[in-house]
Structure formats: structure tokens, C-alpha cells
N, C-alpha and C positions, 0 to 999 in steps of 0.2 A: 504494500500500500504506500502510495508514494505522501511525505510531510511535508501538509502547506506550512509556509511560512507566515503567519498573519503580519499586513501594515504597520497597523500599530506597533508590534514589538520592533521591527526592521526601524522605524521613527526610534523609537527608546534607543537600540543601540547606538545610532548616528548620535543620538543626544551626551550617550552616555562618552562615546570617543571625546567629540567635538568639548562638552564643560568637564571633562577628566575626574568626575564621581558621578555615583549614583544620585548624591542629594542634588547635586545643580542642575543636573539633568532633569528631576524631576520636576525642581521649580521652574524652571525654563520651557516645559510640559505642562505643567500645571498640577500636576498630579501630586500623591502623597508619594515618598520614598518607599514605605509599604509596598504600596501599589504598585511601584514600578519593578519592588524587586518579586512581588510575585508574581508578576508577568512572565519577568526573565526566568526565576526559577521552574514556571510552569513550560515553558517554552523547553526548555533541558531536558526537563520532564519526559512530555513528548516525545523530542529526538533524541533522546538516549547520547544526547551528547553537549557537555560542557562549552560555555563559550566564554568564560573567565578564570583564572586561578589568580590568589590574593601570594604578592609577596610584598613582605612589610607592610602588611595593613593597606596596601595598595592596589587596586584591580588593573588585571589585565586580561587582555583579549588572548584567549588561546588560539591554535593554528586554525584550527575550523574558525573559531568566533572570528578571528580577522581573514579570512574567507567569506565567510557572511557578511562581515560588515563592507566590504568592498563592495559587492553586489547591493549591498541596502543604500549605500552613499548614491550610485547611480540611478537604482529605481525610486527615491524617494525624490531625485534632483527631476528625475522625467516624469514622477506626479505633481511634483510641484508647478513645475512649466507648463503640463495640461490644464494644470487647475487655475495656474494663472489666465491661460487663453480662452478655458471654458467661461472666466468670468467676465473677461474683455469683453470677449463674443457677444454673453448675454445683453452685453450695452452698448452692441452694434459695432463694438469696431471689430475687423476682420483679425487672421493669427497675427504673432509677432513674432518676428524675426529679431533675435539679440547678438549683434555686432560686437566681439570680441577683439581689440584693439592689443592689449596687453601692456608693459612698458614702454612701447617705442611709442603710441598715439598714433591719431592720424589727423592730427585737425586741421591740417591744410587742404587737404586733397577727399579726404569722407565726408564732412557737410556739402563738399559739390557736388559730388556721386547723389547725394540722398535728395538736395535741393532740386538736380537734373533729374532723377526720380519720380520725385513729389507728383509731379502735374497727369500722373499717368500709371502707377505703381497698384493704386486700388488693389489690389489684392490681399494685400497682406501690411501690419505696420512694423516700423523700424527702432527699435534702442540700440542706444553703442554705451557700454560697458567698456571701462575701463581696461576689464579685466583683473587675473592673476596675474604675479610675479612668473610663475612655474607657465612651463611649454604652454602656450594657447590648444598646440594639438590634444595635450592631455583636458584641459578646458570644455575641448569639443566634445570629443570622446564621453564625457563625462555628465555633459550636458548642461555645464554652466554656464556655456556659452550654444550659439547654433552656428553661426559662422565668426572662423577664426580668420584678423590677417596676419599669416605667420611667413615669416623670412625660415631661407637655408634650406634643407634637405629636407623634405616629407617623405616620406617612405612610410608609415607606416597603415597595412591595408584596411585598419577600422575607419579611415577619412579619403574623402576621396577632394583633390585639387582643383583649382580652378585656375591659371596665369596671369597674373596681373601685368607683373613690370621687372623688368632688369635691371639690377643697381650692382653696387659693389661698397665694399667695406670698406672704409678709412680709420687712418690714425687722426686723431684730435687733441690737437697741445695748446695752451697757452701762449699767447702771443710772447715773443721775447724767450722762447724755450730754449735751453741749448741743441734743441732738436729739429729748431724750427728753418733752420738753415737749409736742411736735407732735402731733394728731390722725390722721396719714397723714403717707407722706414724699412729694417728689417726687423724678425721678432726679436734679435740681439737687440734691437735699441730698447727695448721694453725693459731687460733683466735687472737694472737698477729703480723702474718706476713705481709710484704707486698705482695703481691698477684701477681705473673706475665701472663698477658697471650695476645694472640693474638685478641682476641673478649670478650666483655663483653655483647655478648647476650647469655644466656642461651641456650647450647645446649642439646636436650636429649639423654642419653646416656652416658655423659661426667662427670666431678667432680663434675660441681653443680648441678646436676641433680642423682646423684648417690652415690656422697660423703658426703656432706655438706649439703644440705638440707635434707636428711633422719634424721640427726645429731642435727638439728634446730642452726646449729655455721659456721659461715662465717669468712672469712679472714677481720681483719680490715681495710684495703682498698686494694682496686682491680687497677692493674694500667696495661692500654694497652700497648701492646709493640712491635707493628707488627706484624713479622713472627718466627715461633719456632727458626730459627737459632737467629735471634733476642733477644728470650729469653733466649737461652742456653747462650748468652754471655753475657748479663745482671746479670745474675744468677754465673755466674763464674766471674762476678766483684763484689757480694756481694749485688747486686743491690735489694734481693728482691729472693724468694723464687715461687717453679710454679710446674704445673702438667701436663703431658704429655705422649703420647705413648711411651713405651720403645723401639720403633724400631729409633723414629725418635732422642731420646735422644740419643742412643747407636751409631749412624749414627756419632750424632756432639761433641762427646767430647773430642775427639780430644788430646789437648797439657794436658786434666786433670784438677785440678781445681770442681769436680761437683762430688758430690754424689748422688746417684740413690737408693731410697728407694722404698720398698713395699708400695701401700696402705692396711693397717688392717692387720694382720695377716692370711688372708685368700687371700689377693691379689685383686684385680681389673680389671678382664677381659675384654676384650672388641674387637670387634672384627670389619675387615676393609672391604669394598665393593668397588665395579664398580657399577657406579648409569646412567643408562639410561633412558630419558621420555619413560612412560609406552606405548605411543601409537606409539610406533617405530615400523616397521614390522621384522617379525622375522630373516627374511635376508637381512636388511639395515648393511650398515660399523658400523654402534653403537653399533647395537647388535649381531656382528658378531665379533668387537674387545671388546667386553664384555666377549663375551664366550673364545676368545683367552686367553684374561687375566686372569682368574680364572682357565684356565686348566695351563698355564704356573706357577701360583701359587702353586697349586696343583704337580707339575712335579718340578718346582726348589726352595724350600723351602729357601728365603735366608736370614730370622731376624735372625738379633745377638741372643745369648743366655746368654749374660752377659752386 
């Protein structure tokens, strides 16, 4: 006989990860502590199988229970998005479509895409999200976003791609750098600096994955610093030296202050997508403002060229 899993308890767990006790979890639910925990106890019950073990007074998710909860993260992220759209709906307005931007932003070039839109798009409505810090693909994946625009290497087959734009990565220093002399950097010039950037997980596609470790030399320390406008003005205080798409550098520089180097003398390409879950139907609002987006790319070409 196959074990449903009841919503409700799948909610508890997420609560229980997300506030790191039983009791926060419950008031964050509303619930009594009781109640929550003989949900969960009843829940074990059932499946014959534990999804906590306490060391030092402290709970933890055992190998199934962070099994389960993986899965419950997801389907509680895809009822909540239903339920947000079932409510919209009720009040007339069509689904939403939520715009995952991530660290880099797009606010030069997506208010036009969406303004160019506007007069015609009726099908469906548009939010843009910030976003996570962490991969926008996992984002997608996940369902806390529905279209991601994520730069470098997509590979993985839960998303499937859309072509935006061709760019390449640049070094960005301080005006007056002792580096700023240079024609192109190499990752050698990096190995004394301090390092700026928005995530320090390895992405593929990006500097450390394409600069620096082919090189076997790293920056000596890496220091997080939010979001690219973040680092652009860090960087135009001296703060610390960073690497970045040239659309999103040439977007912020604004009052001046920053110089904009080649990586290598051959440059460092790299190229930017619309990322929607692969298992979308081909005429859902995802992948219908995926295809919008890539032909409006295609049709208004609008990266700086300096």
C-alpha cells in the first residue's frame, strides 16, 4: 500500500528546517508545539520511519527526513505559486509570470522588454524578483522563480534555455589602480587582490570556473558583497577589485571612478539566457515569455559597446 504524505505535515517540516525548532515553527504556523509535534510523531508512525534524531538537545533531519524535506521545499513552493495565481485569477487578472533577475539586475534593458510588452502581452502578468544570491537555475528549478536570466553555462536538463545576448566578462578596478595601466589582465594579476563579488559558490561558466582555476591562482581573499550595483560601488571606493559582465558594469558606472579591463588578451565571452523548468508545456506564459524574450533580443540589440 503505497504512504501518502499529507500537506500539512510537508508545511511543518519546511517550517521546522526554515525557524530551526519545533517551537518557532509552530508559532510561525500558528499552531500549538503539541500539535505540531504530534503531527510529526504521527507521521513516523505511519511510515515506519524516522525523520529526526536529537543530538545535544538539538533536532535534526535524518537521511530520509532531508529526503522528504527536499521534495516538500518544492511542492509547497509550486502550491504556493498556484495559490497565488488561483487568487489573482479570481480578480481577473490572468497567471503571473515571476522574473528572476538574481545579483547582476537588469534594470536597464527589462523595464523595456516588459514596457514593449505591455500594449499586447494580455495573456498572462509580469513580476521581477530580485531574486537569490544562489544559481537563479536552482531558483527555477525550484520554483521560486518561473523565468530565470542567468549568464555562463546551462547544462542542466530540469531547464530548458532561451538566447538572449552575447557578452563577455571583464576585470573592474579603480580608477588610479596599479593595474589600470594594463591592456587585458591575466588571473596572475588577481593573486594579491581582494576579490569582490556577489556569491562565493562556484558558478560554471563564470571567473572561477573559467578564469582562475584553469590558471591553478586565486585571488587572496574573496569577500561577498551583495549585488553587482553593490560591487560596482565598492570597487569605485577602492574597496577591492571584481569581475563581471560588461553589460551590467557599463549599465553602473555612472559618475566614473572604474576601469573596465579585458580578461586575456583574447577576451572572455560568455553568453546570457531565459531559463524555464524543462517540463513546462510548450504554450504555458513561461515559455511563451521565453520565446518573447529572445526574439525581442534578437530584434533590439541594446549592450553598450564600451
Amino acid at each position: 500500500m503505497a504512504i501518502s504524505l499529507d500537506l500539512k505535515v510537508l508545511r511543518m517540516l519546511v517550517a521546522i528546517h526554515r525557524h530551526g525548532s519545533v517551537t518557532r515553527a509552530a508559532a510561525a504556523l500558528g499552531i500549538t508545539q503539541s500539535a505540531l509535534s504530534h503531527h510529526i510523531r504521527e507521521t513516523e508512525r505511519r511510515t515506519a520511519v524516522a525523520l529526526f534524531h536529537r543530538v545535544n538537545r538539538r533536532l535534526h533531519f535524518t537521511a530520509m527526513g532531508e529526503e522528504i524535506l527536499g521534495a516538500a521545499r518544492t511542492i509547497i513552493a509550486e502550491v504556493d505559486r498556484v495559490e497565488s495565481d488561483l487568487e489573482l485569477f479570481r480578480k481577473g487578472y490572468g497567471p503571473v509570470v515571476r522574473i528572476g533577475s538574481g545579483a547582476y539586475g537588469c534594470e536597464g534593458w527589462l523595464p523595456r522588454f516588459i514596457a514593449d510588452l505591455a500594449a499586447d502581452r494580455g495573456q498572462f502578468d509580469i513580476e521581477v524578483l530580485g531574486g537569490p544570491s544562489f544559481p537563479l537555475v536552482n531558483a527555477v528549478i525550484d520554483g521560486v522563480v518561473d523565468l530565470g536570466i542567468c549568464g555562463g553555462d546551462v547544462e542542466d536538463r530540469r531547464v530548458r534555455t532561451f538566447p538572449l545576448f552575447e557578452d563577455e566578462l571583464v576585470g573592474i578596478l579603480p580608477s588610479g589602480h596599479p593595474l589600470a595601466g594594463r591592456a587585458y589582465l591575466e588571473p596572475g594579476d588577481f593573486r594579491d587582490e581582494i576579490f569582490l563579488t556577489y556569491s562565493t559558490v562556484p558558478e560554471k561558466g563564470f571567473e572561477d570556473d573559467r578564469f582562475f582555476r584553469p590558471a591553478k591562482t586565486l585571488p587572496r581573499r574573496w569577500v561577498k558583497a551583495g549585488d553587482v550595483a553593490m560591487i560596482v560601488e565598492m570597487v569605485r571606493a577602492g574597496l577591492g577589485v571584481s569581475i563581471l559582465s560588461r553589460w551590467a558594469v557599463c549599465e553602473r558606472i555612472g559618475r566614473g571612478g572604474i576601469e573596465i579591463k579585458r580578461l586575456t588578451r583574447a577576451g572572455l565571452p560568455t553568453r546570457w539566457q531565459a531559463v524555464i523548468r524543462a517540463n513546462e508545456l510548450k504554450d504555458s506564459p513561461n515559455a511563451k515569455l521565453g520565446e518573447r524574450l529572445s526574439a525581442w533580443w534578437a530584434k533590439y540589440p541594446l549592450l553598450p559597446t564600451n
